[in-house]
Structures are given as C-alpha cells and as structure tokens.
LOBA-590357 format. One line per 5 residues: number of its first residue (from 0); their letters; for each residue x, y, z of C-alpha. Coordinates in Angstrom, 1 decimal. Each point is the difference from the previous one (the first is absolute). Example, Ala and Ser with C-alpha at 12.3 -4.5 7.8 and 13.67 -1.06 7.14 Angstrom:
// residues 2
0) as) 12.3 -4.5 7.8 ~ 1.4 3.4 -0.7
//
This chain:
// residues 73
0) xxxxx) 0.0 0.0 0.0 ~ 1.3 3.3 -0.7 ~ -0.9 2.8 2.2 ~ -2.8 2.6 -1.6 ~ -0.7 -2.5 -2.7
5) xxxxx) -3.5 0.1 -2.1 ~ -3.5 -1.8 0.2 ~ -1.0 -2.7 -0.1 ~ 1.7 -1.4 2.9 ~ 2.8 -2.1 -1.1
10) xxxxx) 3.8 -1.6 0.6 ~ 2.7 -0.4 -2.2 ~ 1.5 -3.8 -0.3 ~ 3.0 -0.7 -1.7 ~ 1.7 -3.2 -1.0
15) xxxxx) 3.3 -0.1 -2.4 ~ -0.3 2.8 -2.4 ~ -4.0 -0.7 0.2 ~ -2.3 2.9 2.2 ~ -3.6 -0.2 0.3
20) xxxxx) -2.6 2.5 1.8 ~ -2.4 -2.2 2.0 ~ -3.5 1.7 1.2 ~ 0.0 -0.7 3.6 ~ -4.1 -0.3 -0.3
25) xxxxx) -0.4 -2.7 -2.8 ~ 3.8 -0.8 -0.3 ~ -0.4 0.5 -3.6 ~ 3.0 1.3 -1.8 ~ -0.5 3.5 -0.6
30) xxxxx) 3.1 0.1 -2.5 ~ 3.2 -2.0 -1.0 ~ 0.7 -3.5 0.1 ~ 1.2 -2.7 2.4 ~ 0.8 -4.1 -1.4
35) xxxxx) -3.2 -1.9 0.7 ~ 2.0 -2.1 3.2 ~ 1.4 3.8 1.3 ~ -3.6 1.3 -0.1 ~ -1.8 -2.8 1.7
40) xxxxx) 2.7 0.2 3.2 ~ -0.9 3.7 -0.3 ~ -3.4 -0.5 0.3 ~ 0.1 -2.3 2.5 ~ 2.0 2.0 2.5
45) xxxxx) -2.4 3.4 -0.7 ~ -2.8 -2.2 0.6 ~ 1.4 -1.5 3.2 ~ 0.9 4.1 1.1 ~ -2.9 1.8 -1.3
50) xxxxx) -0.7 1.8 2.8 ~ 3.7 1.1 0.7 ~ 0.5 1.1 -3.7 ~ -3.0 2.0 0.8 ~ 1.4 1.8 2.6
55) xxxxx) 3.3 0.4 -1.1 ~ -1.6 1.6 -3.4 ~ -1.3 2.5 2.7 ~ 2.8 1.0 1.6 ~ 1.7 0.5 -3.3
60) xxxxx) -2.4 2.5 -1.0 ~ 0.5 1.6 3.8 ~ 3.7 -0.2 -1.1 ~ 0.6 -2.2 2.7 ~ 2.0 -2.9 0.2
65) xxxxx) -1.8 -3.0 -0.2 ~ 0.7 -3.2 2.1 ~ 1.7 -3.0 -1.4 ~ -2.2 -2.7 -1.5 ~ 1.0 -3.8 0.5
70) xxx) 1.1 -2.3 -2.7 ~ -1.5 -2.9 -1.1 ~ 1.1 -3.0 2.3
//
C-alpha cells in the first residue's frame, strides 16, 4: 500500500518482475498481472486478512503507518 493512494481500496502485490493491484473488497485485480499459482497464494492470504488489509488501507489514507500483516503459514 502506498500512502495517499486512490479509490477503490486496493494493495499492490508483486512477484518476479510481475505486479498486480488487488481490490481489497472483491479481491479482483484492478490492473496488472500475477502467474495464475502467484495470484491464487495472493488471494488466499487477502482472503485469510481481509479485515487487517482493511484497516491498514485506512491508516494509509491517514498517512499512518500500518501494522504488519502475517504470512501465509
């Protein structure tokens, strides 16, 4: 996340040379490209920390720092 980014909420994933936006809501991507096996670990950990993505997106946009989110295990 990057701090006074735009709508919709969103996080930046990169793997390699690949970056993807994902929409924290639907975890669509909003733009870019991720390998199919990069994308579904992606999408598996925003959908385990949903709620925490949601509240770091908010304290980006306060331009605070937000708090660390786990890995997957």
């Amino acid at each position: 996340m990057y701090f006074g980014d735009h709508l919709p909420p969103h996080f930046h994933a990169q793997y390699g040379s690949s970056e993807a936006i994902i929409n924290i809501t639907t975890l669509a991507v909003i733009d870019g490209d991720l390998s199919p096996r990069a994308l579904g670990l992606v999408t598996e950990w925003a959908a385990l920390h949903q709620a925490e993505l949601k509240t770091a997106w908010q304290k980006a946009k306060n331009l605070e720092h937000p708090d660390k989110i786990e890995p997957l295990p």
